[in-house]
Predicted model as a PDB file, atoms N, CA, C, CB and O in Angstrom, pLDDT in the B-factor column:
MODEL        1                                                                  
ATOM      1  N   UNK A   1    -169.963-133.419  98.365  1.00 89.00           N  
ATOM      2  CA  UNK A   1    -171.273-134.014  98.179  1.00 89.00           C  
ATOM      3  C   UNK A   1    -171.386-134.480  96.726  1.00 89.00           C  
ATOM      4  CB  UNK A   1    -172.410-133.003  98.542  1.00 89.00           C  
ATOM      5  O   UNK A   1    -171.410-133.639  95.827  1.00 89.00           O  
ATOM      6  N   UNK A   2    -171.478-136.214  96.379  1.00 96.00           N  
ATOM      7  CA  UNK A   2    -171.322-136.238  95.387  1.00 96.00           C  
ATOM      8  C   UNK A   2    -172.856-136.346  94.939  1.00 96.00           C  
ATOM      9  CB  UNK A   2    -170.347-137.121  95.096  1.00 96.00           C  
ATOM     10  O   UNK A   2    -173.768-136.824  95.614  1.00 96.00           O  
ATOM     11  N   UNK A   3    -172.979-135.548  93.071  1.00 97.00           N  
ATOM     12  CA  UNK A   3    -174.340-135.060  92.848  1.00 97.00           C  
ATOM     13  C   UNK A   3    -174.535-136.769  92.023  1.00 97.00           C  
ATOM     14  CB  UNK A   3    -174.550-133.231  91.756  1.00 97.00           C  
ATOM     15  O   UNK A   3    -173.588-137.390  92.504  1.00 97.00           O  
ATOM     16  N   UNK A   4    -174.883-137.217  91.579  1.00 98.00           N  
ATOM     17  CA  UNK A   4    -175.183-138.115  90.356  1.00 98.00           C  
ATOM     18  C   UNK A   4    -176.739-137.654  89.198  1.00 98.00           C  
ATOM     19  CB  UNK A   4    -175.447-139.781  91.183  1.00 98.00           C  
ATOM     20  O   UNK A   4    -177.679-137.554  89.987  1.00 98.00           O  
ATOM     21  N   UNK A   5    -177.055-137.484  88.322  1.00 98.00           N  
ATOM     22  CA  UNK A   5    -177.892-137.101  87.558  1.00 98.00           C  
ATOM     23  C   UNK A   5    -177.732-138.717  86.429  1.00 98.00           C  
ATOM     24  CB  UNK A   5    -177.481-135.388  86.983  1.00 98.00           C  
ATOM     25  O   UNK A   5    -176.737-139.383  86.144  1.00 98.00           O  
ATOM     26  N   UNK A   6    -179.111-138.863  86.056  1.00 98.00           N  
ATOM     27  CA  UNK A   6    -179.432-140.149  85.148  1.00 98.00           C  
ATOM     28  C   UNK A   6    -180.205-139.814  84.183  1.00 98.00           C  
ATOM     29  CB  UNK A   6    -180.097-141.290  85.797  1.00 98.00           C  
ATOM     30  O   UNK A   6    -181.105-139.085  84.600  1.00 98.00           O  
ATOM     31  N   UNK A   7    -180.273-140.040  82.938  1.00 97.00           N  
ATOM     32  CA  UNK A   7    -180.861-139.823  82.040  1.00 97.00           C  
ATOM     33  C   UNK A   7    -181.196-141.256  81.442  1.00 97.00           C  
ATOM     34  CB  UNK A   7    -180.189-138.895  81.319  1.00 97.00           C  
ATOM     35  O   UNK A   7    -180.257-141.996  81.149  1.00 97.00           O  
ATOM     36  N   UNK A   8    -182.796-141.758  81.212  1.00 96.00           N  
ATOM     37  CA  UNK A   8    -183.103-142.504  80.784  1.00 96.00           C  
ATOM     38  C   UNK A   8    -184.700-142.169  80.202  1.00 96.00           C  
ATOM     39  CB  UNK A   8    -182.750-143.403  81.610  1.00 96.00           C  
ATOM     40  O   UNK A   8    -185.454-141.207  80.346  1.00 96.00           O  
ATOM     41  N   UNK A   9    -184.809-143.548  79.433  1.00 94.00           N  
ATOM     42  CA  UNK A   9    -186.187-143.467  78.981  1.00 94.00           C  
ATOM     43  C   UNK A   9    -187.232-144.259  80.253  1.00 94.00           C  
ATOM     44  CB  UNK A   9    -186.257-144.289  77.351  1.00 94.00           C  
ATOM     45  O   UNK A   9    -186.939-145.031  81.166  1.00 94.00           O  
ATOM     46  N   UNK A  10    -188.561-143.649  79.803  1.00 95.00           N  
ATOM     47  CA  UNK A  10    -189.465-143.852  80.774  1.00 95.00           C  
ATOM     48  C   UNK A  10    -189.958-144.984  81.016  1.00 95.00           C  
ATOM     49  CB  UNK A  10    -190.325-143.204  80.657  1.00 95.00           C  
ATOM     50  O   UNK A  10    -189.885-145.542  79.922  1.00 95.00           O  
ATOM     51  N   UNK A  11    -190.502-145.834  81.865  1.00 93.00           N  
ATOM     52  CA  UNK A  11    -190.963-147.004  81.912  1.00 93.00           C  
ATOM     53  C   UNK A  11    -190.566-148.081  82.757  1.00 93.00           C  
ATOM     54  CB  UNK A  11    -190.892-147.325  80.921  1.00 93.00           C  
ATOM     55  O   UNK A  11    -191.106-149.185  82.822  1.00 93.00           O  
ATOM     56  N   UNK A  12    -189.519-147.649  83.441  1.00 96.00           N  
ATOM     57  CA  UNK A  12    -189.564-148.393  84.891  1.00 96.00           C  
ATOM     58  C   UNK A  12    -190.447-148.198  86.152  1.00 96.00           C  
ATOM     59  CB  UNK A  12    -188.402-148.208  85.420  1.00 96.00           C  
ATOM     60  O   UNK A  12    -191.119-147.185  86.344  1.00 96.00           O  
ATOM     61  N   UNK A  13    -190.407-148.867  86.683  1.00 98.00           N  
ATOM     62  CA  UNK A  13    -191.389-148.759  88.102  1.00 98.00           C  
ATOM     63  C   UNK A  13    -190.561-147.752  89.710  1.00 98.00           C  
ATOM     64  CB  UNK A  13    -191.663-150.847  88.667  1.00 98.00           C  
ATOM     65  O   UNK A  13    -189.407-147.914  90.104  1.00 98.00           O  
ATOM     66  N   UNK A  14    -191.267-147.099  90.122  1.00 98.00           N  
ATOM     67  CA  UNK A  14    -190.335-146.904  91.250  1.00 98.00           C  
ATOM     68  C   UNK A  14    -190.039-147.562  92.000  1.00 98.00           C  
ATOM     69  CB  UNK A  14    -190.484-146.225  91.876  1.00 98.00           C  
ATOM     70  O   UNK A  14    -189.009-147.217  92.578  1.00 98.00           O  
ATOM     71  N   UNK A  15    -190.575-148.639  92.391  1.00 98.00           N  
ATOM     72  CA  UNK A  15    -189.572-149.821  92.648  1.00 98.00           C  
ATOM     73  C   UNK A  15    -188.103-150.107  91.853  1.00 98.00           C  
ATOM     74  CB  UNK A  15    -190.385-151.023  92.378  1.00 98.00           C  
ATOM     75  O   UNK A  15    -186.977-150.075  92.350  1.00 98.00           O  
ATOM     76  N   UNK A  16    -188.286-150.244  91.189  1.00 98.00           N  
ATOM     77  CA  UNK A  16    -187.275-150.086  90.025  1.00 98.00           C  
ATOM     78  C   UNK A  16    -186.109-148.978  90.312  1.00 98.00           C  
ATOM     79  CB  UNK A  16    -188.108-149.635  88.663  1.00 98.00           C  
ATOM     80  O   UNK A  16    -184.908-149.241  90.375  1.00 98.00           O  
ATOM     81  N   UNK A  17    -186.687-147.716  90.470  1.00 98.00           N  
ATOM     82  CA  UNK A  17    -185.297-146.467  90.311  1.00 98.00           C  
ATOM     83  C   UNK A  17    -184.940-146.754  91.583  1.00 98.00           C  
ATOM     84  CB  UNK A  17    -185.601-144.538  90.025  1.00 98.00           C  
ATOM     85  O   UNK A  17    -183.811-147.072  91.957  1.00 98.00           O  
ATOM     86  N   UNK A  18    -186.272-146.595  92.490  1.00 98.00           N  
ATOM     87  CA  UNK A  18    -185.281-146.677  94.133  1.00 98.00           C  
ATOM     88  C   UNK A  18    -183.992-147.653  94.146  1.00 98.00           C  
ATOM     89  CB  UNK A  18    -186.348-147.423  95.561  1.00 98.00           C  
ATOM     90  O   UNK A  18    -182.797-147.450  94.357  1.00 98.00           O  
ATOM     91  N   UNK A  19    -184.847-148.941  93.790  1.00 98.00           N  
ATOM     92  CA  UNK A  19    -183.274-150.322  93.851  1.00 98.00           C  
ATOM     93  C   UNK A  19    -182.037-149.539  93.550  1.00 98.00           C  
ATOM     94  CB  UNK A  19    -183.265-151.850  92.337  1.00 98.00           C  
ATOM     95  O   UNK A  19    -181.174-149.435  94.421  1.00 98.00           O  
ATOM     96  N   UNK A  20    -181.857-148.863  92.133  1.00 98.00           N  
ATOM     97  CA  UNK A  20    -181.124-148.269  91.540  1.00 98.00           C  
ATOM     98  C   UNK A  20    -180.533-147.200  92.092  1.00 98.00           C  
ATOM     99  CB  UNK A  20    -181.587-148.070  90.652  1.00 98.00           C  
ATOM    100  O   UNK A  20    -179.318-147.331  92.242  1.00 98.00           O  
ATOM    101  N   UNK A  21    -180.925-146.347  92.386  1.00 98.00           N  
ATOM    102  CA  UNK A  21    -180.798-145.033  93.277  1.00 98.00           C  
ATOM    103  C   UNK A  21    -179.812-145.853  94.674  1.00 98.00           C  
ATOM    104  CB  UNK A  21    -182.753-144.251  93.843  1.00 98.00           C  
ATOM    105  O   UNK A  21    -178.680-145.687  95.129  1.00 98.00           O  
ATOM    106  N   UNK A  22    -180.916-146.732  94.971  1.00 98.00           N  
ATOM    107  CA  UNK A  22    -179.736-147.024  96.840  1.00 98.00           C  
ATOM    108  C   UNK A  22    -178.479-147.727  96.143  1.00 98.00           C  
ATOM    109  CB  UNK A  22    -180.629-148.658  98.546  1.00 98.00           C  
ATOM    110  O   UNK A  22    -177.338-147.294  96.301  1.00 98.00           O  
ATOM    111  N   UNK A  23    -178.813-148.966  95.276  1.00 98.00           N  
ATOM    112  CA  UNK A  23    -177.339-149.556  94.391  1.00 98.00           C  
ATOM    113  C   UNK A  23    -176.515-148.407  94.766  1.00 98.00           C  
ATOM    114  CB  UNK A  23    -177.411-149.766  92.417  1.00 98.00           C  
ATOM    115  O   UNK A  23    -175.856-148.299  95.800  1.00 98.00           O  
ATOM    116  N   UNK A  24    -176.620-147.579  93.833  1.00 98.00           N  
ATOM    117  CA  UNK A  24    -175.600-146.383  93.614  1.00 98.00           C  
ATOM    118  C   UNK A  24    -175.001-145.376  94.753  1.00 98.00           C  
ATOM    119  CB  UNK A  24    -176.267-145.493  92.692  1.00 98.00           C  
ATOM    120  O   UNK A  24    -173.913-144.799  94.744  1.00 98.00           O  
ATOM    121  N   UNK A  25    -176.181-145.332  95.878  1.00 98.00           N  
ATOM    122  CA  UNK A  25    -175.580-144.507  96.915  1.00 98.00           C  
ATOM    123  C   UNK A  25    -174.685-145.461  97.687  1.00 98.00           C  
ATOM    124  CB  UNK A  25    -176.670-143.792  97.852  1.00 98.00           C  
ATOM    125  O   UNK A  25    -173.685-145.064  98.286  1.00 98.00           O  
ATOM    126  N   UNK A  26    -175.142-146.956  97.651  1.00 98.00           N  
ATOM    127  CA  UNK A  26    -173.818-148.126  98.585  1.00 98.00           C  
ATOM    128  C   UNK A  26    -172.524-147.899  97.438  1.00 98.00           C  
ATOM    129  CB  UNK A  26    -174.425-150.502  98.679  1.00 98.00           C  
ATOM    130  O   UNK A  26    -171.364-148.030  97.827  1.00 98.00           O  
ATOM    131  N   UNK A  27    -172.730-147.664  96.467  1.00 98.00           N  
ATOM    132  CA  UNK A  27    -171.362-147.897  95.823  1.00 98.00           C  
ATOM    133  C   UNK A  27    -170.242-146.321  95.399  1.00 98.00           C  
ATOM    134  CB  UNK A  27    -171.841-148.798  94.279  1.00 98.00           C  
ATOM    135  O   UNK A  27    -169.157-146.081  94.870  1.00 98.00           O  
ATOM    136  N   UNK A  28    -171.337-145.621  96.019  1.00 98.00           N  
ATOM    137  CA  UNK A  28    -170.481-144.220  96.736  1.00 98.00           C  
ATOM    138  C   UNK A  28    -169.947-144.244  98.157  1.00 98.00           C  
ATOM    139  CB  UNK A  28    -171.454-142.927  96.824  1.00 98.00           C  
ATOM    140  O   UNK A  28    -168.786-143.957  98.449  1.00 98.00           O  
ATOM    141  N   UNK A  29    -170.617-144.506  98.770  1.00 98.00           N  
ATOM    142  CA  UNK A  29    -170.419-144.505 100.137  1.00 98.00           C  
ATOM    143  C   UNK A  29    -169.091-145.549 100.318  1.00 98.00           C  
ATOM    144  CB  UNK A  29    -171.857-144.978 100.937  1.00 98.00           C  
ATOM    145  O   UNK A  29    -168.202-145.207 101.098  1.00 98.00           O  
ATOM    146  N   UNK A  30    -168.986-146.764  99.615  1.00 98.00           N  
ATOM    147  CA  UNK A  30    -168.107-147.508  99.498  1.00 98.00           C  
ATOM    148  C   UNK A  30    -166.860-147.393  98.596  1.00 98.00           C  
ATOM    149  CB  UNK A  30    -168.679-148.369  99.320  1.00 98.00           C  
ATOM    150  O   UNK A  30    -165.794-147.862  98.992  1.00 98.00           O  
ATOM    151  N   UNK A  31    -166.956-146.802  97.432  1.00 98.00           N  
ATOM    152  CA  UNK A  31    -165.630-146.275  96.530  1.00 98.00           C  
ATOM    153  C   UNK A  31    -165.292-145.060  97.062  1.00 98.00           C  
ATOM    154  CB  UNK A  31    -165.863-146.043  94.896  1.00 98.00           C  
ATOM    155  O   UNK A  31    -164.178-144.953  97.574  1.00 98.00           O  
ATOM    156  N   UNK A  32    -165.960-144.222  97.042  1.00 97.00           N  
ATOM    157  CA  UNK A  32    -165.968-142.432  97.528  1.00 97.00           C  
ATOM    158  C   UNK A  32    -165.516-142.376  99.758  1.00 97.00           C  
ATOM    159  CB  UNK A  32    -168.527-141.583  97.070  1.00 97.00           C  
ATOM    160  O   UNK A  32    -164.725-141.576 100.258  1.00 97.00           O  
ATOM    161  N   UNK A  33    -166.194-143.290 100.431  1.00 97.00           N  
ATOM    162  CA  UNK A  33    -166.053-142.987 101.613  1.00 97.00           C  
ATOM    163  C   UNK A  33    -166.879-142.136 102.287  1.00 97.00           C  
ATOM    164  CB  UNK A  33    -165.059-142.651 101.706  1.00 97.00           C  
ATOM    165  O   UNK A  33    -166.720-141.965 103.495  1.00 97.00           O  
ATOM    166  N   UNK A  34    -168.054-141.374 101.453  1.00 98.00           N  
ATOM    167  CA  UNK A  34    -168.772-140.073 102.059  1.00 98.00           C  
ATOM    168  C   UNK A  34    -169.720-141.250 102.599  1.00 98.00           C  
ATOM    169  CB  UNK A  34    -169.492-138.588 100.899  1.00 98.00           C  
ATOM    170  O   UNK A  34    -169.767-142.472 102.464  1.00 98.00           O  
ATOM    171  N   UNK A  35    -170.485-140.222 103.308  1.00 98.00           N  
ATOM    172  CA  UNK A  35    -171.733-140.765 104.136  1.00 98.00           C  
ATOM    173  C   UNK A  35    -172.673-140.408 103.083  1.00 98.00           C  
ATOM    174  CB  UNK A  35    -172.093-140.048 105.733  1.00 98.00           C  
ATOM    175  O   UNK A  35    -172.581-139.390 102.397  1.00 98.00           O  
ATOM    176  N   UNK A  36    -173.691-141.398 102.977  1.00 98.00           N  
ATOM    177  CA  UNK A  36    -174.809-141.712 102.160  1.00 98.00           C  
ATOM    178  C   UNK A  36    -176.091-140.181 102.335  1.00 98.00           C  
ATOM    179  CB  UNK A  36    -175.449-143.444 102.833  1.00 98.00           C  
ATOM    180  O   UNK A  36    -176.895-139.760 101.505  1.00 98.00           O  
ATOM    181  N   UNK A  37    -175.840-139.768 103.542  1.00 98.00           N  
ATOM    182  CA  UNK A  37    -176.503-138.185 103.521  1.00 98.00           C  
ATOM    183  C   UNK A  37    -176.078-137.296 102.730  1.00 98.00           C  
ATOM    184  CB  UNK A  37    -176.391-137.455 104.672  1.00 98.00           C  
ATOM    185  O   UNK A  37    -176.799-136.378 102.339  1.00 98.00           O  
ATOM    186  N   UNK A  38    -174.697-137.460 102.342  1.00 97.00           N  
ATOM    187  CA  UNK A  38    -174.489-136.821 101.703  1.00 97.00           C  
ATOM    188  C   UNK A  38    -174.866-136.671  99.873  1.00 97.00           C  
ATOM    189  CB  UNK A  38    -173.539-136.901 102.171  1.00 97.00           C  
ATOM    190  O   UNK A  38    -175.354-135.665  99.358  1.00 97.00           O  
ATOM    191  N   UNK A  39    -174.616-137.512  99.389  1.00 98.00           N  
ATOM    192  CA  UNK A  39    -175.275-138.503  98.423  1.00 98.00           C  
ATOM    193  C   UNK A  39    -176.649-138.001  97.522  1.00 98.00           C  
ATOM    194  CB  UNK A  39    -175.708-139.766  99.347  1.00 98.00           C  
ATOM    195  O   UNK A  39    -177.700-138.614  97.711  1.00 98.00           O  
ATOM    196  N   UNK A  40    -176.614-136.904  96.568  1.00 98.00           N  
ATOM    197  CA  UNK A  40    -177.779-136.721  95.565  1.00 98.00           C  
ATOM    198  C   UNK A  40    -178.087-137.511  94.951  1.00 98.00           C  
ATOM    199  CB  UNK A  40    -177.746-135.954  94.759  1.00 98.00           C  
ATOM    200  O   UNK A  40    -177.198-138.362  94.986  1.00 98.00           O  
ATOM    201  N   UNK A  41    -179.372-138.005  93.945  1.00 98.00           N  
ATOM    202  CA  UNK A  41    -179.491-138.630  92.828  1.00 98.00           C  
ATOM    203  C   UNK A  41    -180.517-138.066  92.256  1.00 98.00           C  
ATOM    204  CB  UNK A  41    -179.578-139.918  92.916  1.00 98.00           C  
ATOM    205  O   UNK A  41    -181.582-137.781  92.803  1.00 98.00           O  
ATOM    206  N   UNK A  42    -180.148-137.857  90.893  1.00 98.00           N  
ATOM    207  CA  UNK A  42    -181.454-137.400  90.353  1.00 98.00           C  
ATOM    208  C   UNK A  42    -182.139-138.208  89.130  1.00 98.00           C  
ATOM    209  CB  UNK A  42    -181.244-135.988  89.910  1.00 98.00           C  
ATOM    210  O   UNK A  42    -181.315-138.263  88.217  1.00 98.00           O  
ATOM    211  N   UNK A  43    -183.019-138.681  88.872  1.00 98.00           N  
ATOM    212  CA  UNK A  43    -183.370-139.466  87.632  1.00 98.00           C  
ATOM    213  C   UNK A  43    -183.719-138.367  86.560  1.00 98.00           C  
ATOM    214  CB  UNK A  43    -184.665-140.540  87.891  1.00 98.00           C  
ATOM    215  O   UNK A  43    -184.062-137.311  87.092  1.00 98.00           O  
ATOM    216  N   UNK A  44    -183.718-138.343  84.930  1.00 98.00           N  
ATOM    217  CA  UNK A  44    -184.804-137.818  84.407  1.00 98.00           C  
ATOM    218  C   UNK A  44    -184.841-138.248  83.782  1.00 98.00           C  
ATOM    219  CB  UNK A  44    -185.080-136.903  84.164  1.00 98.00           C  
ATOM    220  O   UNK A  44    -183.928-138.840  83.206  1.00 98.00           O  
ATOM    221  N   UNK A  45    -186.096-138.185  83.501  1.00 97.00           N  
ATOM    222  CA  UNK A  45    -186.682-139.372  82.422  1.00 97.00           C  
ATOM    223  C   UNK A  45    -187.428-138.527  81.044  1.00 97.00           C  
ATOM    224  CB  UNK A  45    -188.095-140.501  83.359  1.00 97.00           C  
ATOM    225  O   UNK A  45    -187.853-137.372  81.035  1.00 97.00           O  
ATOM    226  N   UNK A  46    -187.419-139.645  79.790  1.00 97.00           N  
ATOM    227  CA  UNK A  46    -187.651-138.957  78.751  1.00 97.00           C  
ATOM    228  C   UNK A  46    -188.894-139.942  78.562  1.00 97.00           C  
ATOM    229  CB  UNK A  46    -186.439-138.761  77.632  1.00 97.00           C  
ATOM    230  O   UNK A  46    -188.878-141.042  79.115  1.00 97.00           O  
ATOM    231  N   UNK A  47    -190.305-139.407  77.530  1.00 96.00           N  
ATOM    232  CA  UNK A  47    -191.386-140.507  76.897  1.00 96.00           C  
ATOM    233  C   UNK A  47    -190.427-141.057  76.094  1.00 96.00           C  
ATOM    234  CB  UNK A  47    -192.830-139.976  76.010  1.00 96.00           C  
ATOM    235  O   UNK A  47    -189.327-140.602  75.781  1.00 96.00           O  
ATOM    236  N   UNK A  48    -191.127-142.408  75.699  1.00 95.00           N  
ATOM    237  CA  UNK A  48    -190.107-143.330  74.809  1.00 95.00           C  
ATOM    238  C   UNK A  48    -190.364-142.438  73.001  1.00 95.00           C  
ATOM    239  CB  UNK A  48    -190.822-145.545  74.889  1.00 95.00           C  
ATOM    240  O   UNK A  48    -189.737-142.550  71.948  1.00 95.00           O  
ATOM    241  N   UNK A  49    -191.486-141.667  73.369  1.00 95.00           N  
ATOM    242  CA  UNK A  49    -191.443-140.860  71.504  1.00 95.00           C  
ATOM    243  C   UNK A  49    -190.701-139.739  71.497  1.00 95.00           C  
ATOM    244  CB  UNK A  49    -193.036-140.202  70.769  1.00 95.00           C  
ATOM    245  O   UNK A  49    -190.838-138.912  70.596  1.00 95.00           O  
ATOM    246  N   UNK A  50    -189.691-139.549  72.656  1.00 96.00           N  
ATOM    247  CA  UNK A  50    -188.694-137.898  72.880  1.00 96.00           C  
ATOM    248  C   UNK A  50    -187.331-138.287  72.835  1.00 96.00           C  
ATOM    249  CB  UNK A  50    -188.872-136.954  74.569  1.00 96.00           C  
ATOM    250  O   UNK A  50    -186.439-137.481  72.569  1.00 96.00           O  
ATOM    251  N   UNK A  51    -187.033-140.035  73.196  1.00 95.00           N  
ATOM    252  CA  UNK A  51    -185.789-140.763  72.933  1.00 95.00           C  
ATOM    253  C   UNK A  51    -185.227-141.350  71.583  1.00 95.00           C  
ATOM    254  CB  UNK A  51    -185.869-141.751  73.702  1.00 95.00           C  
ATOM    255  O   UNK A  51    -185.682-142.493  71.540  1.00 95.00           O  
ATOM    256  N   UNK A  52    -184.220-141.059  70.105  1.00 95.00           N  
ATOM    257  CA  UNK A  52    -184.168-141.785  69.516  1.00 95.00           C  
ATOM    258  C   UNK A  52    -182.572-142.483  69.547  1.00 95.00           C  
ATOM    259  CB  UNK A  52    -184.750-141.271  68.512  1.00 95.00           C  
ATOM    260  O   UNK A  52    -181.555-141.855  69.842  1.00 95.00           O  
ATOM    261  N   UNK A  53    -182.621-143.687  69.230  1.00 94.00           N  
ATOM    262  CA  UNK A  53    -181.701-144.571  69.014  1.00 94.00           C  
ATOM    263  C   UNK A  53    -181.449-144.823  67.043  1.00 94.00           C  
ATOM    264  CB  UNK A  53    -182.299-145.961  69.961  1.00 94.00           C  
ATOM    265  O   UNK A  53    -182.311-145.105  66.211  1.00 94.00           O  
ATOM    266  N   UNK A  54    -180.097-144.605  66.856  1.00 95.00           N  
ATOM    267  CA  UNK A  54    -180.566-145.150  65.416  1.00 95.00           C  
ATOM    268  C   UNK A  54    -181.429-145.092  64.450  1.00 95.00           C  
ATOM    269  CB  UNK A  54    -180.722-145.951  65.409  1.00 95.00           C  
ATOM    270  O   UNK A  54    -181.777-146.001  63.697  1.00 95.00           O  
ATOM    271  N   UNK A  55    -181.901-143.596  64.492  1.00 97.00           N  
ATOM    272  CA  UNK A  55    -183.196-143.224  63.674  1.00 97.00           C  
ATOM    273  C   UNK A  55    -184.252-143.333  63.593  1.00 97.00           C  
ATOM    274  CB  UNK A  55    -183.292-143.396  62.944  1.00 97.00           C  
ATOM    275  O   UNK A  55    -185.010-142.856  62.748  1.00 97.00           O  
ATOM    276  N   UNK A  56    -184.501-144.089  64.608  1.00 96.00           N  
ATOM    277  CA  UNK A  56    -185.529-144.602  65.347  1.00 96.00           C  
ATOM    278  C   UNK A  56    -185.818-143.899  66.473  1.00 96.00           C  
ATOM    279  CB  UNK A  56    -185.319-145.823  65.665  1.00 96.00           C  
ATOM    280  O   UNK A  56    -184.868-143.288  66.962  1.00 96.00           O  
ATOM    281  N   UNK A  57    -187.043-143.806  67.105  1.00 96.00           N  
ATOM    282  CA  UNK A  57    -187.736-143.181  68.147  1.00 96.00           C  
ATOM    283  C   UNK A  57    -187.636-144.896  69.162  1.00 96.00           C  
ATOM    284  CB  UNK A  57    -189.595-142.369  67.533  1.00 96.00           C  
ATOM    285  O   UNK A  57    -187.315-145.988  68.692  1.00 96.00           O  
ATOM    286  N   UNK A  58    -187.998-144.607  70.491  1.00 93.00           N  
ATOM    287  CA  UNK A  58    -187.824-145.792  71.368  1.00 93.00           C  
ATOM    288  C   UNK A  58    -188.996-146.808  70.857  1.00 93.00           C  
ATOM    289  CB  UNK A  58    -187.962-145.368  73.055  1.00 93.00           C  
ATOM    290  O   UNK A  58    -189.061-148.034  70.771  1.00 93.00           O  
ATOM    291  N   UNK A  59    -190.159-145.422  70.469  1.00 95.00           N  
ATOM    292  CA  UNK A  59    -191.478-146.580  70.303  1.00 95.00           C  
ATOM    293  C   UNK A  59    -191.426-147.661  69.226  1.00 95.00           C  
ATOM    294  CB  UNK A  59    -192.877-145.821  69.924  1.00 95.00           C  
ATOM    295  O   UNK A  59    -191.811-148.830  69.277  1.00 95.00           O  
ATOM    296  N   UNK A  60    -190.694-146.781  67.967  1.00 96.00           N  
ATOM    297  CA  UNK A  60    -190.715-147.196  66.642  1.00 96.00           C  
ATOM    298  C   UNK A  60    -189.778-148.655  67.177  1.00 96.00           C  
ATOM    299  CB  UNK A  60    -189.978-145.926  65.357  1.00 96.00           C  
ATOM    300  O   UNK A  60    -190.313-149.739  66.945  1.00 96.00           O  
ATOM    301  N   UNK A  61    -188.581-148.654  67.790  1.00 93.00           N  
ATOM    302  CA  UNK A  61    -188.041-149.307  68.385  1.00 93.00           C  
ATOM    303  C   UNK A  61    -188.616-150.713  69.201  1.00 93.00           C  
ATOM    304  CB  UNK A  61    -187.602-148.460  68.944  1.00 93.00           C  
ATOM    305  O   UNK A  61    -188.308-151.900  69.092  1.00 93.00           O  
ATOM    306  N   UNK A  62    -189.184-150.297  69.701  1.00 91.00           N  
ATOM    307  CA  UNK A  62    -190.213-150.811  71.022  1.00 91.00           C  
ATOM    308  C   UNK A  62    -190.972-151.964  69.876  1.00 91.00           C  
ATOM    309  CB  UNK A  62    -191.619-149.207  71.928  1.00 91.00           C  
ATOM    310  O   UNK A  62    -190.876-153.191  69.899  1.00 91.00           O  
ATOM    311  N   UNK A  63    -191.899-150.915  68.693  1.00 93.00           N  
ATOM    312  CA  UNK A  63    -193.168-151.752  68.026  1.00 93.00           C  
ATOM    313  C   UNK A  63    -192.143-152.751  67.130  1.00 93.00           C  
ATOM    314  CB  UNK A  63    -194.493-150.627  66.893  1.00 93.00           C  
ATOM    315  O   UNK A  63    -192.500-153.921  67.271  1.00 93.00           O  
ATOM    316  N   UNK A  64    -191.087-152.628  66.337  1.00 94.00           N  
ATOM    317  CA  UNK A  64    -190.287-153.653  65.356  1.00 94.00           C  
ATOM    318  C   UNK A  64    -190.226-154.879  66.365  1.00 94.00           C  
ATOM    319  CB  UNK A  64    -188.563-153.068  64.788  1.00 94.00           C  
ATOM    320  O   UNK A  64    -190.542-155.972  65.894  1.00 94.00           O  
ATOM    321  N   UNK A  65    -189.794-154.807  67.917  1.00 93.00           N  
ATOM    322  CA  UNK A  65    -189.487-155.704  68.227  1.00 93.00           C  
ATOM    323  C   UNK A  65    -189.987-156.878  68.212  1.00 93.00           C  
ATOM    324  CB  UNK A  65    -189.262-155.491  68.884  1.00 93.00           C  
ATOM    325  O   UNK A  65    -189.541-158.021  68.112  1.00 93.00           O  
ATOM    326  N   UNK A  66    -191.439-156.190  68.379  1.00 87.00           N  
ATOM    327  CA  UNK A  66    -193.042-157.440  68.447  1.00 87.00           C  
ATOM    328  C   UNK A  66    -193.198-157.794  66.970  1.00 87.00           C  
ATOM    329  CB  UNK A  66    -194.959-156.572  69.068  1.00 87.00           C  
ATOM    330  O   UNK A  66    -194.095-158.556  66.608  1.00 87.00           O  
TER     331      UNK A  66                                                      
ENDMDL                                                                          
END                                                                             
């Protein structure tokens, strides 16, 4: 049973993870051969002020861009 675990920052839609989530279970089911029941996924997600990149926090990140 393959597990998959994701670590990202917050701010997608669940529309969004699901797409992502099934992506990933067709491309187990298809490299791996298991049946898609079998198939975990777990997201977790961080606030963008608990993520830093480059000394930067996501927000600090986020506000330079604008």
């Amino acid at each position: 049973m393959p597990e998959i675990t994701i670590s990202m920052a917050a701010g997608r839609t669940d529309e969004q993870k699901a797409g992502m989530m099934r992506d990933i279970t067709k491309a187990l089911v298809t490299n791996l051969g298991v049946d898609a029941e079998a198939v975990v996924i777990q997201i977790n997600e961080a606030p963008l002020h608990h993520k830093m990149k480059g000394g930067k926090t996501f927000v600090e990140r986020k506000a330079a861009q604008k």
